[in-house]
N, CA, C and O of each residue as an XYZ file, in Angstrom:
616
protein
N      11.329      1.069     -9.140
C      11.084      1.286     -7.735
C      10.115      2.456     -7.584
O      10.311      3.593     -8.013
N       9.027      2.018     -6.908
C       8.118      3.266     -6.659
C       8.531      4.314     -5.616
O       9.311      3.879     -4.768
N       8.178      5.592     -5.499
C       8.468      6.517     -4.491
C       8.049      6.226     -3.538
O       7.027      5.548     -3.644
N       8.413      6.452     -2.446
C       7.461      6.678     -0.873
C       6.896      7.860     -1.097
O       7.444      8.848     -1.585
N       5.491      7.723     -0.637
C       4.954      9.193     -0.483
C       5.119      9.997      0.663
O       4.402      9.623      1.591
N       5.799     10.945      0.901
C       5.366     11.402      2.223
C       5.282     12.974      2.236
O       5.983     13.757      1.594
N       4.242     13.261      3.130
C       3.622     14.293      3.535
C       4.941     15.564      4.084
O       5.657     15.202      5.017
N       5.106     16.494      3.687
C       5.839     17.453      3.931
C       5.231     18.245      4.729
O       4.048     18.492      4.496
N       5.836     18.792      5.775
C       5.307     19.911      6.337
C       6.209     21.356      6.054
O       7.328     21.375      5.541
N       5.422     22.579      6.530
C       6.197     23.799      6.369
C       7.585     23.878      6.675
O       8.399     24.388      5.906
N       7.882     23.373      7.811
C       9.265     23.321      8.073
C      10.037     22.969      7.305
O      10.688     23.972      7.015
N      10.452     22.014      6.682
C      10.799     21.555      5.410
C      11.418     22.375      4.100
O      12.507     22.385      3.527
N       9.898     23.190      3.900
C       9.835     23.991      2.755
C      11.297     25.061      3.212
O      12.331     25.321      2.598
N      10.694     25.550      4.785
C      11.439     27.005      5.113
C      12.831     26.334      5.442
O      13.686     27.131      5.055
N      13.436     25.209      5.989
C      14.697     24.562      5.858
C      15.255     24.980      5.331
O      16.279     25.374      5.890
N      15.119     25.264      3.881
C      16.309     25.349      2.884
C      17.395     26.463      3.104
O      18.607     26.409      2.898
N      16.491     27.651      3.659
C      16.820     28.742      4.418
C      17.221     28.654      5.443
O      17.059     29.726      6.026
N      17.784     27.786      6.167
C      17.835     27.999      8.024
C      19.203     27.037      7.734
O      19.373     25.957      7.168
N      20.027     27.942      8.378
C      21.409     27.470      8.535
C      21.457     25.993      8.916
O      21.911     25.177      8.114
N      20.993     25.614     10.142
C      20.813     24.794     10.888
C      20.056     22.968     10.209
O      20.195     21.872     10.752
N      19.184     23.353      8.700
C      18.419     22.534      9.007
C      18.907     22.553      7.193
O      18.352     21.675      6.533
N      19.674     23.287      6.583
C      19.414     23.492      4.937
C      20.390     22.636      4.383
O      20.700     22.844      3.210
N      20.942     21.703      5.001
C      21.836     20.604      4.503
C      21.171     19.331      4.022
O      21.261     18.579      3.052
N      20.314     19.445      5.371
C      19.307     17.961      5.538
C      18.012     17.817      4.375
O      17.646     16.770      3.842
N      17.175     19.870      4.060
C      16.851     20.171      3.537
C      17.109     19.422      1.887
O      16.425     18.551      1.349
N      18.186     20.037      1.430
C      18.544     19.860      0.249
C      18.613     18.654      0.086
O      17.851     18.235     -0.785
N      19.615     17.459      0.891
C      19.655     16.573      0.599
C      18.646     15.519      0.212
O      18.776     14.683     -0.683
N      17.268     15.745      1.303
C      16.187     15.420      0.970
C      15.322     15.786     -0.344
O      14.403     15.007     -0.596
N      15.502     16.813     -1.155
C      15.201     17.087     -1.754
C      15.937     16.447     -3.568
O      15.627     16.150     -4.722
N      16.913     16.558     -2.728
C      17.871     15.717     -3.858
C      17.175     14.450     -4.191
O      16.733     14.110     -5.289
N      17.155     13.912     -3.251
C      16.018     12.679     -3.330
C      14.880     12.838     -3.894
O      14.767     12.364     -5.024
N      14.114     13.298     -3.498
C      12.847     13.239     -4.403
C      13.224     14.050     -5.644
O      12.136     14.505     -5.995
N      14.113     14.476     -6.479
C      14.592     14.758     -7.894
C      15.231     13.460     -8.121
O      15.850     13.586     -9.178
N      15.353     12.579     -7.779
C      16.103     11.446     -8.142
C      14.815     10.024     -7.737
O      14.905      8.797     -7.687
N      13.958     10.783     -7.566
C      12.536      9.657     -7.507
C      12.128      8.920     -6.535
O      11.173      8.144     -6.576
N      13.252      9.262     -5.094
C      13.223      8.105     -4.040
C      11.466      8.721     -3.182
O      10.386      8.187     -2.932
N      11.908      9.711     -3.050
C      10.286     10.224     -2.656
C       9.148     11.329     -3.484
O       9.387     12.280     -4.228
N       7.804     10.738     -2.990
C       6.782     11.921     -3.984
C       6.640     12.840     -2.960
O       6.814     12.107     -1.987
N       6.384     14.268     -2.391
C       6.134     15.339     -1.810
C       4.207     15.537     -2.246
O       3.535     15.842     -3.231
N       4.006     15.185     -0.982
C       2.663     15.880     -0.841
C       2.274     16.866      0.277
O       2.489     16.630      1.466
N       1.697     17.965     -0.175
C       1.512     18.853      0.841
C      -0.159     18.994      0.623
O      -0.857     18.307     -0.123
N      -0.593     20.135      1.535
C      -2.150     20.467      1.563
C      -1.863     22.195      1.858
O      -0.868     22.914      1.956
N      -3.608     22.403      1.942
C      -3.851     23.629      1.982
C      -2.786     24.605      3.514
O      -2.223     25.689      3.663
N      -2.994     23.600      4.161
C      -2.563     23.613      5.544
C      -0.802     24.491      5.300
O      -0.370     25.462      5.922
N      -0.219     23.801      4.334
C       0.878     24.256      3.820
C       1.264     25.657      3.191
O       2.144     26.512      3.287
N       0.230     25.430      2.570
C       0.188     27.267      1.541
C      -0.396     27.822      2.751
O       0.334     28.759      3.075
N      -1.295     27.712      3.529
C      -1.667     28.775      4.731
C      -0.227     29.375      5.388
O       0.027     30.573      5.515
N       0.581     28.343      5.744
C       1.697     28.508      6.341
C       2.582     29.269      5.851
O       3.311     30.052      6.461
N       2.525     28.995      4.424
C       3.740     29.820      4.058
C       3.376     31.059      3.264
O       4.280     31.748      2.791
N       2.262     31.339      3.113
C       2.020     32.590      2.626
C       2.973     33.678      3.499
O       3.941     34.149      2.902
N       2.722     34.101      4.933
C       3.693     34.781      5.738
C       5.071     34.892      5.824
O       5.774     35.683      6.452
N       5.468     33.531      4.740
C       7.099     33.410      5.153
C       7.717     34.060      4.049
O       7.124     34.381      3.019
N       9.189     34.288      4.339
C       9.563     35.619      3.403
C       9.637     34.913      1.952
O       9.524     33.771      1.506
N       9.854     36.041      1.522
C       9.914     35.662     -0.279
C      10.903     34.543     -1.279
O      10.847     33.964     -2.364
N      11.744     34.689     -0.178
C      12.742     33.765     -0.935
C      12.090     32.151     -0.323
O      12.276     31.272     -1.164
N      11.693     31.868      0.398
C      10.735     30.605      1.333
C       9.513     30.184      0.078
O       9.482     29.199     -0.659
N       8.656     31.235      0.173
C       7.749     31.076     -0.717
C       7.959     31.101     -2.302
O       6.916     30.965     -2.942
N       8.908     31.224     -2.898
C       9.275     31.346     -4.147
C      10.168     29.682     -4.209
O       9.867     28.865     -5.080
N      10.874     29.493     -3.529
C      11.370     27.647     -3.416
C       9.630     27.217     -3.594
O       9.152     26.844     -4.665
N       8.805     27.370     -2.252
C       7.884     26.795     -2.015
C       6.972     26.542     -3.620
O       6.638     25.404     -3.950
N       6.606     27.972     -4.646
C       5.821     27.839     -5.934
C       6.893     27.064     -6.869
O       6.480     26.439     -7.845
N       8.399     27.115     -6.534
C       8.859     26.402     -8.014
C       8.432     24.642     -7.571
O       7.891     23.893     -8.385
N       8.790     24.231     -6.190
C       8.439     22.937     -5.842
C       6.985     22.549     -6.570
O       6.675     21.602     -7.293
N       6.415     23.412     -6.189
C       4.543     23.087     -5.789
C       4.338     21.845     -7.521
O       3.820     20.750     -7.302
N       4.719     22.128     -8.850
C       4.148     21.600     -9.790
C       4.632     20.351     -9.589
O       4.170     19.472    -10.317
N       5.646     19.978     -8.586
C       6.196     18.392     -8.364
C       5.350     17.589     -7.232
O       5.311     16.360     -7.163
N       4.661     18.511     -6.331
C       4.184     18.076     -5.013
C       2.537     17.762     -5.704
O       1.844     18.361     -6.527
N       2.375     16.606     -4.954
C       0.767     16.518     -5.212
C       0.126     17.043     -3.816
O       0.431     16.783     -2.652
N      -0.747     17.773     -4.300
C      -1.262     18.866     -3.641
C      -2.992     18.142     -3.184
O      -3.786     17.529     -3.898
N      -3.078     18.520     -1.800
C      -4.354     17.249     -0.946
C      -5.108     18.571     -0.795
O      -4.803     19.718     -0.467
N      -6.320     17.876     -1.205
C      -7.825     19.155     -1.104
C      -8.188     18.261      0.229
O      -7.991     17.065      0.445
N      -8.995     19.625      1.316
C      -9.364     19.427      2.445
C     -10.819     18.672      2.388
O     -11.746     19.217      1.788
N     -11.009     17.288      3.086
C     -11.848     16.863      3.169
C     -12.227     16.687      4.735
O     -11.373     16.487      5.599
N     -13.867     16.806      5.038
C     -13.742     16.756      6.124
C     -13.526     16.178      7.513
O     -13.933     16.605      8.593
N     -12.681     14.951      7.193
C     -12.286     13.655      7.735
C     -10.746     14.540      8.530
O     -10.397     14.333      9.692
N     -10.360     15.062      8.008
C      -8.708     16.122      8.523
C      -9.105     16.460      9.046
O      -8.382     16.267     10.023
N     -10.281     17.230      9.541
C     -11.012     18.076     10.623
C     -10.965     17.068     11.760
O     -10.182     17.217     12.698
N     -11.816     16.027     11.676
C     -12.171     15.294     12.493
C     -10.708     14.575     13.210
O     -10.435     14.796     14.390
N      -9.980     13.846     12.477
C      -9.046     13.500     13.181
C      -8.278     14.407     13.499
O      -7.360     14.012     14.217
N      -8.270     15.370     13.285
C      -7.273     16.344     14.072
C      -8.118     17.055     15.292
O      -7.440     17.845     15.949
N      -9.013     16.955     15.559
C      -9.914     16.986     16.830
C      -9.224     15.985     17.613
O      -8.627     16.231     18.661
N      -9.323     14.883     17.088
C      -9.498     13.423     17.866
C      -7.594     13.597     18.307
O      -7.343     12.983     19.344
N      -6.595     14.166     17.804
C      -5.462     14.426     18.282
C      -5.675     15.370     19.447
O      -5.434     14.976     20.588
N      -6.012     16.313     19.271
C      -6.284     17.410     20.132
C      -6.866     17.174     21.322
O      -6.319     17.602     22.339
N      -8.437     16.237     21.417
C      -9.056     15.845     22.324
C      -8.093     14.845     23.159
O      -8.485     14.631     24.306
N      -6.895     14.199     22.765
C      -5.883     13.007     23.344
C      -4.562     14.063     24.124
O      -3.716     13.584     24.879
N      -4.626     15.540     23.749
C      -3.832     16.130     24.044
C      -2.388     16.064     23.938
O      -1.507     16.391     24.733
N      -2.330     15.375     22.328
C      -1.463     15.102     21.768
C      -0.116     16.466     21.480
O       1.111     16.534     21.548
N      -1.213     17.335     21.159
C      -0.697     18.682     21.148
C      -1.737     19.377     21.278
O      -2.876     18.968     21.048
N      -1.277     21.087     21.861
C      -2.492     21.803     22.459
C      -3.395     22.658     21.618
O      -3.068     22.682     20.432
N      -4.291     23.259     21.892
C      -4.742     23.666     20.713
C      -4.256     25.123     20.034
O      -4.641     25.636     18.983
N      -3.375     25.553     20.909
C      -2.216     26.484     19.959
C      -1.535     25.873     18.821
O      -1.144     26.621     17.926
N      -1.321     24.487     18.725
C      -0.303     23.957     17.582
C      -1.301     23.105     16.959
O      -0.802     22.190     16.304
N      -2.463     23.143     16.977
C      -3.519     22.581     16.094
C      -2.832     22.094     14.540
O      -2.830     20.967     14.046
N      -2.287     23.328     14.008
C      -1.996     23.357     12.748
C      -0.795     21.808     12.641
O      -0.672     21.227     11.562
N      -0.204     21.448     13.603
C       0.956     20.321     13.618
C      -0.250     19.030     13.617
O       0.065     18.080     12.901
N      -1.587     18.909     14.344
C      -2.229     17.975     14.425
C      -2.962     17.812     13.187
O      -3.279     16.646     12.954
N      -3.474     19.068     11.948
C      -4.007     18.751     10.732
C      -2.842     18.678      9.844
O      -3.087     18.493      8.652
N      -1.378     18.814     10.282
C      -0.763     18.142      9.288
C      -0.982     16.390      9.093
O      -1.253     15.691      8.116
N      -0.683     16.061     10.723
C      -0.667     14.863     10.871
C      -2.322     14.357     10.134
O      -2.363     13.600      9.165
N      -2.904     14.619     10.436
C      -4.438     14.276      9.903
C      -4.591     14.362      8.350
O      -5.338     13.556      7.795
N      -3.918     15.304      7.623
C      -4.096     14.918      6.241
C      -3.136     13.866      5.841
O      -3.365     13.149      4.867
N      -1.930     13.737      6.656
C      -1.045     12.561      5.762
C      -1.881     11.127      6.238
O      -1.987     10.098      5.570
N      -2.322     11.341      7.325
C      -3.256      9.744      7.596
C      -4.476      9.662      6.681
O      -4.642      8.612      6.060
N      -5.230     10.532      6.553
C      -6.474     10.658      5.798
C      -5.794     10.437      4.515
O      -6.597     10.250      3.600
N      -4.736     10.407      4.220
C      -4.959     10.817      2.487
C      -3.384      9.408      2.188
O      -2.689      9.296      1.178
N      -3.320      8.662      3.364
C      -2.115      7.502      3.130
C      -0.830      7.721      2.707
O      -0.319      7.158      1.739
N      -0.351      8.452      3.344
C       1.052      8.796      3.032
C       1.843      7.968      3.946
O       1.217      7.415      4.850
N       2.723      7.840      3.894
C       3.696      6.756      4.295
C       3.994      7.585      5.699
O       3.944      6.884      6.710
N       4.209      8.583      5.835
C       4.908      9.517      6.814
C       4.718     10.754      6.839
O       3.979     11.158      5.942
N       5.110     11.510      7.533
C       5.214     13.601      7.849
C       6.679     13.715      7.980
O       7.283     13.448      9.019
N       7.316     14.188      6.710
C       8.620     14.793      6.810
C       8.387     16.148      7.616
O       7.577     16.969      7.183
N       9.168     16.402      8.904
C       9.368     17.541      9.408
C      10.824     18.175     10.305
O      11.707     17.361     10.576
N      10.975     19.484     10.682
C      11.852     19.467     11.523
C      11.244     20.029     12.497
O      11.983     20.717     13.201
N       9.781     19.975     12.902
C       9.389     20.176     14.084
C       9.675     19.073     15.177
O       8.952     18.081     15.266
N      10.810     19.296     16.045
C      11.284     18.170     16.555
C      10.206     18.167     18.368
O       9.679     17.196     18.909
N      10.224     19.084     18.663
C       8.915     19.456     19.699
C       7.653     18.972     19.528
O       7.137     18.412     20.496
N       6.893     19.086     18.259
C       5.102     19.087     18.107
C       5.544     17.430     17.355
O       4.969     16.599     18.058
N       6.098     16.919     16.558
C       5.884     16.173     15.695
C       6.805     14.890     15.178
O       6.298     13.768     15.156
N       8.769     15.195     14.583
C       9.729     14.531     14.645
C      10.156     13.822     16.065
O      11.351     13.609     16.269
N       9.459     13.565     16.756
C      10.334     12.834     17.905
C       9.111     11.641     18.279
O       7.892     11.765     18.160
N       9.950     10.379     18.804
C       9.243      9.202     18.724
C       7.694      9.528     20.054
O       6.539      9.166     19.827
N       8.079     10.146     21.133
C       7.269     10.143     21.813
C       5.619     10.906     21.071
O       4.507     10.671     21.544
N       5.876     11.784     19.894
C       4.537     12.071     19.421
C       3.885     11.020     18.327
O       2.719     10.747     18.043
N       5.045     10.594     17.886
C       4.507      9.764     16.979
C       3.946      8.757     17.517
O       2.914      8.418     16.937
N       4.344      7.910     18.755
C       3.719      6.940     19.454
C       2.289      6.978     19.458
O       1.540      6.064     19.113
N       1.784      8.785     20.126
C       0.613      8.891     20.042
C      -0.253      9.162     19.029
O      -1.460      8.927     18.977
N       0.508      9.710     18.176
C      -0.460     10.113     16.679
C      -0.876      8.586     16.125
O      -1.881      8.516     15.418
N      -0.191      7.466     16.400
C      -0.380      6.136     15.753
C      -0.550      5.450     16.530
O      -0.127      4.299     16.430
N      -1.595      6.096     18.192
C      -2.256      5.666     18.764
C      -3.760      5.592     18.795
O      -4.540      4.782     19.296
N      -3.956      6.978     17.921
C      -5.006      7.507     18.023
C      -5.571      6.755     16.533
O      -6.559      6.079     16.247
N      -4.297      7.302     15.722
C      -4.898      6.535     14.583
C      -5.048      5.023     14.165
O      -5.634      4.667     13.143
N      -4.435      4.151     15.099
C      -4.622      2.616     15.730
C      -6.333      2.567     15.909
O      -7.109      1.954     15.176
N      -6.594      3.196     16.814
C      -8.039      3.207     17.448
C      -9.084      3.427     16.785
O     -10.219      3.087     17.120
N      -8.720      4.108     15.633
C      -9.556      4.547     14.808
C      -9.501      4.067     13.514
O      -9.986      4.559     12.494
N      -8.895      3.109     13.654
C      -8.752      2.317     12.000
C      -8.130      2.797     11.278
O      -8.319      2.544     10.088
N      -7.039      3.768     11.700
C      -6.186      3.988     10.511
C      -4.733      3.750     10.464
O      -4.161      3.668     11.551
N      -3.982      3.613      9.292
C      -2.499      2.979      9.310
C      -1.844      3.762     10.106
O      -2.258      4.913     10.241
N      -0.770      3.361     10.759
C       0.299      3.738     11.199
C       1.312      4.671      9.886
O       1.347      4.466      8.673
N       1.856      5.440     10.499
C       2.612      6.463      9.717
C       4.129      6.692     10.329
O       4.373      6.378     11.494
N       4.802      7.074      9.745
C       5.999      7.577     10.515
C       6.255      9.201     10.693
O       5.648      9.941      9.918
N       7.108      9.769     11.658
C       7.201     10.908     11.615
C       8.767     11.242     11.897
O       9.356     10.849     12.904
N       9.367     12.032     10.853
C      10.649     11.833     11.033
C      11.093     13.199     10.246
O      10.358     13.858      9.510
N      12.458     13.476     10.566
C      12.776     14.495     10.214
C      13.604     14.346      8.724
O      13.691     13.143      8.479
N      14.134     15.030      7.825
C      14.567     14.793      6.635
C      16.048     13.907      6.874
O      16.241     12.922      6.162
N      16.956     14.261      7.788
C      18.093     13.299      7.825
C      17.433     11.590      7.855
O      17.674     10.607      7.154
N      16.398     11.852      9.169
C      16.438     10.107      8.858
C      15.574      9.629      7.905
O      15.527      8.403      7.814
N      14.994     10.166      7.294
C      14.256      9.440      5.905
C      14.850      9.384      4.603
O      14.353      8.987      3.549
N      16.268      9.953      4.896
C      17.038      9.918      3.646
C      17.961      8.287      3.460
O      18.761      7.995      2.571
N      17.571      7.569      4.452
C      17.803      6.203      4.776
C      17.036      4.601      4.713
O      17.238      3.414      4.967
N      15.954      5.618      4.140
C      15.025      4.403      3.829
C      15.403      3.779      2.910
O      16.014      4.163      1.913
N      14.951      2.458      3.285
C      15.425      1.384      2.365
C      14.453      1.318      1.280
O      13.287      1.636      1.511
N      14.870      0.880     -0.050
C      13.859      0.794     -0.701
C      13.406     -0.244     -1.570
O      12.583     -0.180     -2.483
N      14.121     -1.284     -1.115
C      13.918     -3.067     -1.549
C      13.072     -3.580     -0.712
O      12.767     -4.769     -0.794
């Protein structure tokens, strides 16, 4: 059985740490040590977590040699404009629209997140895989780590 690939965002990483979110965290993670998913992140990611405290970023470098890691091409730019210009999200949370833009640019199945505001909730995803409908590109999912720990994989 092959992995699903999907795109991780910061939240994720810093989960493991947050009372609230480090159950769902782990468990997901359990998973991809057991092969159900591959973890890809981008630059977009290490920007993020450089600031976050040490114990965040130290999970984040032991992960990193498992995660395939996406070099910025300038197609992420562009569709994450083309989110922005739809006012998908504003351009304070830009950084939530080039997540979404590298997992489409680079075919990932989905954006694991617990940004349930900018990104995990159906009403953004509608539009992120509106925009990327229009523009010739696949549909993606966006979901938080509990519900992707349910994918089927037959």
């Amino acid at each position: 059985m092959r992995p699903l690939r999907v795109y991780v965002e910061t939240s994720v990483i810093g989960g493991k740490y947050d009372a609230e979110w480090k159950a769902g965290t782990e468990a997901f993670f359990d998973m991809v040590e057991a092969g159900r998913f591959r973890v890809v992140v981008s630059n977009q990611v290490r920007e993020e977590i450089e600031p976050a405290p040490p114990v965040v970023r130290n999970f984040y470098n032991s992960e990193l040699p498992k995660m395939e890691y996406l070099r910025f091409v300038p197609e992420v730019a562009e569709l994450a404009e083309l989110y922005l210009a739809e006012k998908i999200v504003t351009e304070k949370y830009r950084a939530d629209a080039v997540h979404v833009a590298y997992a489409t640019i680079y075919n990932c199945a989905g954006v694991v997140s617990w940004n349930y505001t900018h990104l995990a909730n159906q009403g953004k995803s509608v539009k992120f895989n509106m925009v990327n409908a229009a523009n010739g590109y696949p549909r993606l999912f966006i979901a938080t780590p509990w519900e992707v720990l349910n994918y089927e994989t037959e």
